[in-house]
N, C-alpha and C positions, 0 to 999 in steps of 0.2 A: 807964177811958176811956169818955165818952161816946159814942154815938152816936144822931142825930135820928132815924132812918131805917133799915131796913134798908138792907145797900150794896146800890148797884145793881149786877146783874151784866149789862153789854151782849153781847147774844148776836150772837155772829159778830166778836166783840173782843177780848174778855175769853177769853182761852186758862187753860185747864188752872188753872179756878178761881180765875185771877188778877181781881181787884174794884177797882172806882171809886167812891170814896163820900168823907161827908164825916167820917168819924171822925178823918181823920187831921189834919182843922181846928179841929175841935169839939172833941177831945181836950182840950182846952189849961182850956179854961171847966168848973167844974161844972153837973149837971143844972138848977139854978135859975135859970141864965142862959141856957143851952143851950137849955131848952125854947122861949126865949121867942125862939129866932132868928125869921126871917122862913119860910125853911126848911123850919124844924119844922114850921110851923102853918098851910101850905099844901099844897093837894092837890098833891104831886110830879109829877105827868104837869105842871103848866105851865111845869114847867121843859123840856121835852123837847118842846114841842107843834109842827107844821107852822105854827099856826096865825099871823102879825105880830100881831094884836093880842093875845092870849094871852102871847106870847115878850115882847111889851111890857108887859104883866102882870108876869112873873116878871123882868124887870128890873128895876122901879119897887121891888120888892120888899126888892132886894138892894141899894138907892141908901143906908139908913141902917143896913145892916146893920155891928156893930163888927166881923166875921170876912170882911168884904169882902175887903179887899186880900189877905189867906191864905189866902182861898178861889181868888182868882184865880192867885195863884202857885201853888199845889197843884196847880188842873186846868192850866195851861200845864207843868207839870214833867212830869204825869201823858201829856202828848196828848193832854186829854181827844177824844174823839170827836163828842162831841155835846151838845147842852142850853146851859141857862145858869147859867154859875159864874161867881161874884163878879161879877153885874153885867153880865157880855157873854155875848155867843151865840160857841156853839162849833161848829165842822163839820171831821172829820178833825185834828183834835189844834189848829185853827191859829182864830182869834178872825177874826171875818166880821162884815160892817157888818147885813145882814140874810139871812133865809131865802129861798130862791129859790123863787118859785113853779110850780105843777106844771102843765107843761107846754111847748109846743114854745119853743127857745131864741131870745133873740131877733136878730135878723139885723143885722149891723155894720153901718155904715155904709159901709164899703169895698167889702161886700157887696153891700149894696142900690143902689152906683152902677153 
């Protein structure tokens, strides 16, 4: 089995050595293809960043990748937590339009009448 990456292990998630990564996608491909994912041959934190433009980065990334749609089924099987797999941003196991930025929330409309 291949693997691009060492897996990630999310602390405060990931119990009793249990791991999220992409070998269980990549398995499938040999190394000569594998290498050449998007994946591979990015720095990993942009998948994981606070950052929209960054996360918009490491989407654009995964638009022509061939292990897209198996990566996206993998992290929704898995919950993933957090990052971007197969193309979408994840938070708490469930796919989000974007990352919330940091700071006070913003106030409803039913609120603010």
């Amino acid at each position: 089995m291949t693997v691009l990456f060492s897996e990630l292990l999310v602390p405060g998630w990931a119990q009793d050595g249990q791991m999220s990564g992409l070998g269980d996608v990549t398995g499938a491909y040999g190394s000569d293809i594998a290498f050449t994912l998007p994946c591979h041959n990015a720095d990993p934190e942009i998948f994981f960043s606070d950052k929209a433009e960054i996360i918009n980065v490491a989407k654009s990334l995964c638009g022509a990748c061939p292990v897209r749609t198996q990566c996206l089924d993998a992290a929704l099987s898995r919950n993933e937590p957090c990052g971007v797999w197969g193309g979408e941003l994840f938070e708490d196991g469930s796919v989000i339009a974007r990352k919330r930025t940091v700071g006070r929330p913003r106030l409803d409309q039913s609120d603010a009448a």
